[in-house]
N, C-alpha and C positions, 0 to 999 in steps of 0.2 A: 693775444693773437699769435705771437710768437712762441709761445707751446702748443699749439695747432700747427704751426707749420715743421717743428722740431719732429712730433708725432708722425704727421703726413711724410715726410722726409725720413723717419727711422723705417715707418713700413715701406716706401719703396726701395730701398735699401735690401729692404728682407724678401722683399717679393724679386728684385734682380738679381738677387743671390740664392734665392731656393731655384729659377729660373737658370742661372750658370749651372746648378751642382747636379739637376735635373738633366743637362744637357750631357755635363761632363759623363755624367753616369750612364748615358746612352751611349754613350760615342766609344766607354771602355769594352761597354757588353757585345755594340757590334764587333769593334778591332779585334776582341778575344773569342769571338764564335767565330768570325770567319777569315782572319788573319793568317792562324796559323797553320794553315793545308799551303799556303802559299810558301815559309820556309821548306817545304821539301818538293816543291815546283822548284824553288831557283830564284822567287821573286823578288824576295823578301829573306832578311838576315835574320836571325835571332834577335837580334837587338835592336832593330827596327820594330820589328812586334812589339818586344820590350819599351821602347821610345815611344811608340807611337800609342799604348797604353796608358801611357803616363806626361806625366807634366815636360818630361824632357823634350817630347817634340817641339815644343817652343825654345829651346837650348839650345849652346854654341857647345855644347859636349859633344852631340850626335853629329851634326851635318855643321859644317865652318857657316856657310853662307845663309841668312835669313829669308832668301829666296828662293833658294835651294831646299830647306827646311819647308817652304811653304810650299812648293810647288809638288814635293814628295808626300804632303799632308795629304792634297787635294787629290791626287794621281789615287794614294792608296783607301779615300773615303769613297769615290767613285767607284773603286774596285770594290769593295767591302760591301757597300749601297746594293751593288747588281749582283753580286753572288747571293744576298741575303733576297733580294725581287726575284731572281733566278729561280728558287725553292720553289715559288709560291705559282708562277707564272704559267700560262698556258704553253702545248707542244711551242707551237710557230712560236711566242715571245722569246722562248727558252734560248732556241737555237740563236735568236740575235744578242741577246744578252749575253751567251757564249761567245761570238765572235768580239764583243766589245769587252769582257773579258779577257779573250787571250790579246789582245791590244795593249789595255790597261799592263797586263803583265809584262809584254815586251818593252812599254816605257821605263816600269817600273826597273827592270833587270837593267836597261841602259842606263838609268841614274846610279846604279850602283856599280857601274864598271867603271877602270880607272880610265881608261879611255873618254868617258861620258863629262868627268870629272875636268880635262884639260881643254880649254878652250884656243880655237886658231888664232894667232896675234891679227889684230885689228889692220 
């Protein structure tokens, strides 16, 4: 019985990790088609596209704070999500996913200013 559960246990294993690499592999293809129009907006740095393509967005190299890290993750997949719906979308959806767009953007520019960076003492 206990090589039955070995088995069952190696395949889920392999089915949550073909299911991560699967993800991962989605998430570089969005970032890198529609990421980078956004460094020559202003939104986005070079090396945020860079980071955000790769494993470093979860690292204390890129962004100090872990919640800072994650709230720029979310910020720029929302953006990426609606630029990529945007293409496809009818007139009228278009124009609203442009307004939440240039939104997204303006979050995005204020986490990377240093001003954005300094918080008012408590």
């Amino acid at each position: 019985m206990s090589g039955a559960w070995i088995a069952a246990a190696a395949l889920a294993a392999a089915v949550a990790g073909t299911g991560i690499g699967l993800r991962e592999a989605r998430w570089r293809r969005l970032v890198l088609r529609e990421l980078p129009e956004e460094i020559s907006l202003g939104a986005l740095g070079a090396e945020d596209v860079a980071a955000l393509s790769s494993w470093r967005r979860f690292r204390t190299g890129w962004l100090q704070e872990w919640s800072e890290r994650r709230m720029f993750r979310r910020i720029a997949r929302r953006l990426a999500r609606a630029k990529a719906v945007q293409r496809q979308a009818h007139a009228s959806r278009r124009k609203l996913l442009q307004v939440e767009i240039l939104a997204l953007r303006t979050r995005l520019r204020g986490m990377r200013t240093p001003l954005a960076a300094t918080r008012p003492p408590d």
